[in-house]
N, C-alpha and C positions, 0 to 999 in steps of 0.2 A: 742683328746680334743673335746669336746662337742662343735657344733659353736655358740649356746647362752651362755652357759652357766650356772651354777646351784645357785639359790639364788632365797630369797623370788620375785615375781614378784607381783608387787602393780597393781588393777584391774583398768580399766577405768571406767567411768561410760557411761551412754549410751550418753548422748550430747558431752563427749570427743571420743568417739569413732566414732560416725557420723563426728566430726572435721576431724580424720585420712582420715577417706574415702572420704571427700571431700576434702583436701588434695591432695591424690592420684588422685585423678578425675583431679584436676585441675592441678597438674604435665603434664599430659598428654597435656589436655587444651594451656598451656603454651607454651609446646615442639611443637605444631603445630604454634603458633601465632608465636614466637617468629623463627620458620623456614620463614615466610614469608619475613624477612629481613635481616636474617643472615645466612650464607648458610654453615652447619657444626657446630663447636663449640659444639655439645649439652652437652657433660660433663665440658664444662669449663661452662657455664649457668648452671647444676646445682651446681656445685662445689660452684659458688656464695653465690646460694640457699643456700645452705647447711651453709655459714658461716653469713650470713642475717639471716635466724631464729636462728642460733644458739647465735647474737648481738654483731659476731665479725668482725673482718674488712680484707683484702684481699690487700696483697700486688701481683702484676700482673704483669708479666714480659714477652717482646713479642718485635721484632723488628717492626718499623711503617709501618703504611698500613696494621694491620690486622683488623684496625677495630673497635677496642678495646671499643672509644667514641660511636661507633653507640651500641655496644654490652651492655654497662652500660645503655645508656638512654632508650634500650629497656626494658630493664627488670624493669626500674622505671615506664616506663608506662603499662606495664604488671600486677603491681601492685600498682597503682593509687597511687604513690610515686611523692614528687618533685624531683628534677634533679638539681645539678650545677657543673657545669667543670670549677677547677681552673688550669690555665696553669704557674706550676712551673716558675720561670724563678732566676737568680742571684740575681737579683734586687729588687725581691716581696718582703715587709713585713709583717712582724704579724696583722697591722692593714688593710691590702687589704686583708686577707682572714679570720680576725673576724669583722671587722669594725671599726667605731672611732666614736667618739664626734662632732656635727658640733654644729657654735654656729648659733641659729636662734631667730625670733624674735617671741614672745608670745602674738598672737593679742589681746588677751584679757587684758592682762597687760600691754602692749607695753614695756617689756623688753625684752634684750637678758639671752636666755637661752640656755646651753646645749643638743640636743638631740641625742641618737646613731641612727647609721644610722648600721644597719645589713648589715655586708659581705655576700660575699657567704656561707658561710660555714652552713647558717642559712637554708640548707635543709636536704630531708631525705636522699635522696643518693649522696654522693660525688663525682666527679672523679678529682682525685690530680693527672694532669698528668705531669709523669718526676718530682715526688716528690726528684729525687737526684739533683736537677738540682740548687736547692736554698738553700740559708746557715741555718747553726744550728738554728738558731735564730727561723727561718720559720718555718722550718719543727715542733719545737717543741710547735709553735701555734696550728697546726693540732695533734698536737699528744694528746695534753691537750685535747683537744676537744673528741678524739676518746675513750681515758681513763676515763674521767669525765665527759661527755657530757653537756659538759659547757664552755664557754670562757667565759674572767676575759679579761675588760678594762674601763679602767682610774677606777681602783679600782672598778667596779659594777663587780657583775657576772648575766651573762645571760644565762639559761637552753636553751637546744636544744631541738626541737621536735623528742620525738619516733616515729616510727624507726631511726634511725642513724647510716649508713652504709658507710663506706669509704675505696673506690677502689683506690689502688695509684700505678700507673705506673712506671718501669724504664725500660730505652733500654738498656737491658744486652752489647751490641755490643760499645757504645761511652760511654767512662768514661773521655775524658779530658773535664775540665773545672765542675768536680761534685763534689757534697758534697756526698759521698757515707752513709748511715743510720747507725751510730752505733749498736752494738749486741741488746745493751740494747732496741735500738727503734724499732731494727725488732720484738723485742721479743711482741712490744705490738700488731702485725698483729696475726689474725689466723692463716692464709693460705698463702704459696707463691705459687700462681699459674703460671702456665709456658706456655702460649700458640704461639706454634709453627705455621709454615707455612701449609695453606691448600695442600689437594693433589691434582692432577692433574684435576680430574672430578669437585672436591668442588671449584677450580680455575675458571673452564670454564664456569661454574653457576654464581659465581662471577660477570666477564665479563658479560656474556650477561645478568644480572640484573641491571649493574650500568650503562650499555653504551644503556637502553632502557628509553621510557622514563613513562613507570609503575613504581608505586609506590605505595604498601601493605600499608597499615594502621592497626597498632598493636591494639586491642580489647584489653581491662583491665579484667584481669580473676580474681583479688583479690584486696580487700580495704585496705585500712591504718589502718582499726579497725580489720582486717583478719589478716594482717600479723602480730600484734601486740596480738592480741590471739595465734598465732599460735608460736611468744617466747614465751609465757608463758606457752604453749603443747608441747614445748620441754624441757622442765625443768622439764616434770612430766614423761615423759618417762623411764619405769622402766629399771631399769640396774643392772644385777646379778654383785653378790662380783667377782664372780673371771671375770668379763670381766674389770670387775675398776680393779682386781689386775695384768690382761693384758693388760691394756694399761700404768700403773704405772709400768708392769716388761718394757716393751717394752720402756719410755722413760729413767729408769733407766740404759738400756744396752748402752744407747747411751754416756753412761759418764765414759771413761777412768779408774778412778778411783773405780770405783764401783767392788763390790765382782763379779757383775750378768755381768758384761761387756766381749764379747766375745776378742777372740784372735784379729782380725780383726780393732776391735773397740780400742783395746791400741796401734795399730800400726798406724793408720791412724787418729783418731781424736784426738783434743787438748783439745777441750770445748764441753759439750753436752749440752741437751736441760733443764731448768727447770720445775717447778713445773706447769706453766703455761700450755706446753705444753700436760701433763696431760689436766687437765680440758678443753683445746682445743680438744683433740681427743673423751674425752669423751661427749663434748656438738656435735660435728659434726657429732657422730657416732647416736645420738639421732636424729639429725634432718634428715640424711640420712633414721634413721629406717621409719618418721612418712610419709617423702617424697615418700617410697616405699608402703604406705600403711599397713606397721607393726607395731606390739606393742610391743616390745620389742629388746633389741639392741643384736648385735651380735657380734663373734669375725672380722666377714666379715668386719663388716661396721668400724673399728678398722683399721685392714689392709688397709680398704679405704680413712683412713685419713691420713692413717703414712706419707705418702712422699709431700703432703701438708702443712701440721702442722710442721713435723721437718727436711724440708732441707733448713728453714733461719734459723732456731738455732742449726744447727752442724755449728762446726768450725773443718775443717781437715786442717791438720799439710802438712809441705810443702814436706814428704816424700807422702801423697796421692796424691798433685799436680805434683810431677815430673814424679811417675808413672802411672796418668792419670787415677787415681781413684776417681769416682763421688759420687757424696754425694746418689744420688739415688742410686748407687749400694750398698752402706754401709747399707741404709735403705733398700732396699730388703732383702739383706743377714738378715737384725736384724726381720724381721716380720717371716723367715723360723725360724732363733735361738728363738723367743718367740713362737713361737705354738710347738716346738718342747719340750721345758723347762720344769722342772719336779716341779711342783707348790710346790711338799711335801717340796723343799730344803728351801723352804721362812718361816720360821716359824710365 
């Protein structure tokens, strides 16, 4: 199998092209700044990346103390972005993270009036952290927001400034006392990213950075008008039919039921992923291409999304749990069974 792919490919023109390469230039740009106070991490920073241009959001899963808050608010000022961390809790409501009505007085007229006073929520990158941590209610304040880029109160709706990017944490390790996210509301994240414990070197770097008393200052390598060109350059990123028909076989194998579903995949999963997850793989695999300075998407950059995009929308059946079968390994096994697939059997 060919690793772009064959289909017509739409040409850039020369100011979208100069876009790419400055792109690429400043990937690198980034990967250096953003080393100055994070010590490791570099594919969960671009993994971000990648679901930021591409206008989706990031569910991020990690036990505490890795970081995670310093990791979000650098990348906001990496890319001259505002910043606001809301701290989940039982107790939050809807109106502490889009705001409310206060009644004030109108000097000019000397009566009382209504004015909103903007939550947090009223910036460009979010961190919801310990988004399981607070009831239905809450959580689907943020969700509205992340889907419609709008919150609605006391009957007004209020637009959200573009970009609009929201990071929402949970500690895979403590579930008592959480509101766990139903299917439906993981479904509206891109990416569940997974970031794990540093190794041993990346640890001692750690220490002797945070127990000194230096302190790097992150440089802004892109604007709010940059990154807001650069969704709209990944939307133009050309993509051959049959890599859209690979990443449509590859989420259709993930579903039981389906003719294209392997052996594997009827034994162990119950639910697979939707239609959604499609058009996540293929906006992420675009933004990876323009991030690496390419023009064109591959089956690589596909493979690259698959265990991002669809290990919160499988659902495995409680014969994978007993046998200690991972969703990651289901998805491995599914990207060898799609590149192996004989495209003729799809009429």
């Amino acid at each position: 199998m060919d690793s772009v792919g064959k289909g017509d490919r739409m040409q850039f023109d020369k100011e979208e092209r100069h876009a790419i390469e400055k792109i690429a230039r400043a990937q690198n740009m980034m990967d250096q700044e953003i080393s100055k106070v994070i010590v490791g991490q570099k594919q969960i920073v671009r993994e971000m990346l990648w679901a930021l241009l591409s206008g989706g959001h990031v569910l991020l899963e990690g036990v505490p103390g890795l970081a995670k808050t310093l990791l979000v608010k650098s990348i906001s000022e990496l890319l001259s972005l505002s910043f606001h961390r809301i701290q989940f809790t039982p107790d939050l409501m809807p109106a502490d993270i889009t705001g409310t009505d206060v009644i004030v007085e109108n000097h000019e007229t000397g009566r009382k009036e209504f004015r909103f006073i903007h939550g947090p929520i009223f910036a460009n990158i979010i961190l919801a952290d310990e988004i399981n941590r607070t009831p239905p209610k809450t959580q689907a304040a943020l969700l509205q927001a992340m889907q419609e880029y709008e919150v609605t109160a006391q009957g007004n709706t209020y637009k959200l400034d573009r970009p609009f990017f929201v990071l929402a944490t949970q500690n895979p390790i403590e579930q008592e006392g959480t509101y766990p996210l139903p299917e439906a509301q993981l479904d509206r994240f891109m990416m569940n990213v997974m970031i794990d414990y540093p190794d041993m070197q990346d640890e001692i770097e750690i220490v002797r950075r945070t127990t000194s008393p230096l302190y790097e200052q992150i440089k802004p390598i892109l604007t709010r008008e940059d990154v807001l060109n650069l969704q709209e350059l990944v939307r133009a990123v050309p993509v051959a039919e049959d890599v859209i028909r690979y990443a449509v076989l590859m989420v259709g194998m993930t579903r039981p039921a389906s003719e294209f579903a392997p052996e594997y995949v009827r034994t162990y999963v119950q639910w697979g992923a939707g239609p959604r997850a499609c058009q996540f793989l293929v906006l992420g695999a675009k933004a990876r291409t323009i991030l690496e300075g390419r023009y064109a998407v591959s089956f690589d950059d596909i493979d690259a999304l698959a265990k991002l995009v669809l290990r919160h929308r499988l659902i495995v059946n409680f014969q994978a749990e007993s046998e200690g079968v991972r969703k990651d390994d289901i998805i491995q096994r599914l990207i060898q069974s799609a590149r192996s697939f004989d495209f003729a059997k799809i009429s």
